[in-house]
N, C-alpha and C positions, 0 to 999 in steps of 0.2 A: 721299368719298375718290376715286370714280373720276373724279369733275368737276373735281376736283383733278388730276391725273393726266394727263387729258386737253389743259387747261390748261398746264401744262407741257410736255410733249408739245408742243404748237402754238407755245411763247413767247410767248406771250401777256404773263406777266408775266418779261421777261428776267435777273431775278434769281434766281428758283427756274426755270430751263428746264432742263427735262430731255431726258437725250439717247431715246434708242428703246431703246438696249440696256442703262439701268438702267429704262428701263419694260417693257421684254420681262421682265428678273429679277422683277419687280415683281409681272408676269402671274405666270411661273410659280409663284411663292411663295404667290397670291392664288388662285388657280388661274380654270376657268371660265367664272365671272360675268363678272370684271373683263376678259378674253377678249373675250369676247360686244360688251361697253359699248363696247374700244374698237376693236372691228372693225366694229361695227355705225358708229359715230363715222365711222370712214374710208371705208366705204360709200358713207357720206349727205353727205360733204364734199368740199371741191374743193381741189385741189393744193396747196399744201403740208400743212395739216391730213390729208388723205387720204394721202396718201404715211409721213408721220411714224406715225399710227396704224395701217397697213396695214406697216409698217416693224417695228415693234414686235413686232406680232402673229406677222408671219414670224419674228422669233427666235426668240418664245418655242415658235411652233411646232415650227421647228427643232430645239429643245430637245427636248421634250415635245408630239410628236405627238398624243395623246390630246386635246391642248385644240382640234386645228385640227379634229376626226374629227368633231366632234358640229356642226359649223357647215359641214360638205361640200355640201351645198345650196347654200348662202348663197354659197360659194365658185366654185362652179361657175356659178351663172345671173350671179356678177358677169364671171369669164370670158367667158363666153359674149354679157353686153349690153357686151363692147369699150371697157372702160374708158379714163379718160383715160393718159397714157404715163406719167407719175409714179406709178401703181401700178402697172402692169402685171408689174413685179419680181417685185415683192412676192407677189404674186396667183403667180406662176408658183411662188415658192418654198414657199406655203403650198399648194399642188396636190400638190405632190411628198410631200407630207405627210399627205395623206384618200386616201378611198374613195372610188375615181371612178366610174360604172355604167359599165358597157362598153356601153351604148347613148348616153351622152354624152362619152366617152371619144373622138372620133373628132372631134366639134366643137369641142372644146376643143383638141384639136390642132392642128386646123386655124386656130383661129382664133390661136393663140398662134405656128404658123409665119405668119402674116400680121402679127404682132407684130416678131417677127424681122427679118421683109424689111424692115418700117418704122423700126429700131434702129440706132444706128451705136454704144453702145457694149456693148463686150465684155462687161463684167461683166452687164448684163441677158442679151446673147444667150447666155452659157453658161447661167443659169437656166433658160432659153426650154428650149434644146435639153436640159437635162437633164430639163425638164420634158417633152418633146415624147418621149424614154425612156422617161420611166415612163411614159405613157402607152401608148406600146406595148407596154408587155406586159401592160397590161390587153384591148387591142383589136389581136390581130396584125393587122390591114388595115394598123394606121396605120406597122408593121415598114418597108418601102421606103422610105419619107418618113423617118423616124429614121435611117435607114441612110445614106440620101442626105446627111443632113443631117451625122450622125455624119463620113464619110468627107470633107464640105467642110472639116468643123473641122478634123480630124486633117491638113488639109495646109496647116493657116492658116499665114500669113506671123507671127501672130501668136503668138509660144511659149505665151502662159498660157492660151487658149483652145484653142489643140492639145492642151496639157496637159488642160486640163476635159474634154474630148471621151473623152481615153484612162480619165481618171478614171470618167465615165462608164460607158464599155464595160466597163471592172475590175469594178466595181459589179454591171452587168449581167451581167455572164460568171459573178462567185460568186453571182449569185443562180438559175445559170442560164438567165436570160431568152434570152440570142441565141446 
């Protein structure tokens, strides 16, 4: 089934392709396993395959955080070895979703604002920076940097990423983080 899935996922076969977000429903109904197969999938594979199953995964995460929490490792050292830019989304929206140690909580920032600088579109850099948030309030060092970043947003030229930014702080403010 998951080979299947997978498969799909990729378009491989154009007639049964599947989008990401009836394979993310897919994950969470399957729960887990089928998680694992196709995160581990988008891992070990290169741009578009990697992007589609790392896509996926983000939703279901989204969804139901529990599936991303058990694979935080796996999440973290792909962070961290600076993957190719077709995941790196992905990868920042399933961060916002684990348990991140507060001794790699600090690299992972940094390297995902080095993500940022390298980005021209928005909808990735609001992930980024939402993600470069929660990280700060696992590790206040990384507080200035988020701050900085935060207050760039909130004077974008651009309304819906001003908008993310304020979204953010709301967020952060009812969780009392800042």
């Amino acid at each position: 089934m998951s080979s299947d899935i997978i498969s799909e996922i990729s378009g491989i076969d154009s007639k049964l392709r599947r989008s990401a977000a009836v394979a993310a429903f897919e994950i969470q109904n399957t729960g887990s396993e089928l998680y694992n197969i196709i995160f581990d999938t988008g891992l070990r594979s290169k741009s578009f395959l990697a992007a589609r199953c790392t896509e996926a995964c983000a939703r279901a995460a989204s969804k139901d955080p529990g599936l991303a929490k058990a694979r935080a490792k796996q999440t973290i050292t792909a962070v961290l070895n600076n993957p190719e830019p077709d995941v790196r989304y992905y990868l920042a929206v399933i961060m916002i979703n684990i348990e991140v140690p507060v001794k790699q909580a600090k690299k992972c920032a940094l390297m995902i604002h080095k993500w940022m600088k390298e980005e021209n579109g928005r909808g990735a850099k609001a992930a980024f920076l939402e993600a470069i948030a929660y990280l700060s309030v696992i590790d206040g060092s990384i507080g200035p940097l988020a701050n900085d970043i935060l207050n760039e947003a909130l004077n974008s030229p651009v309304p819906s990423y001003a908008a993310r930014a304020r979204q953010v702080i709301t967020r952060m403010k009812k969780k009392n983080s800042i």
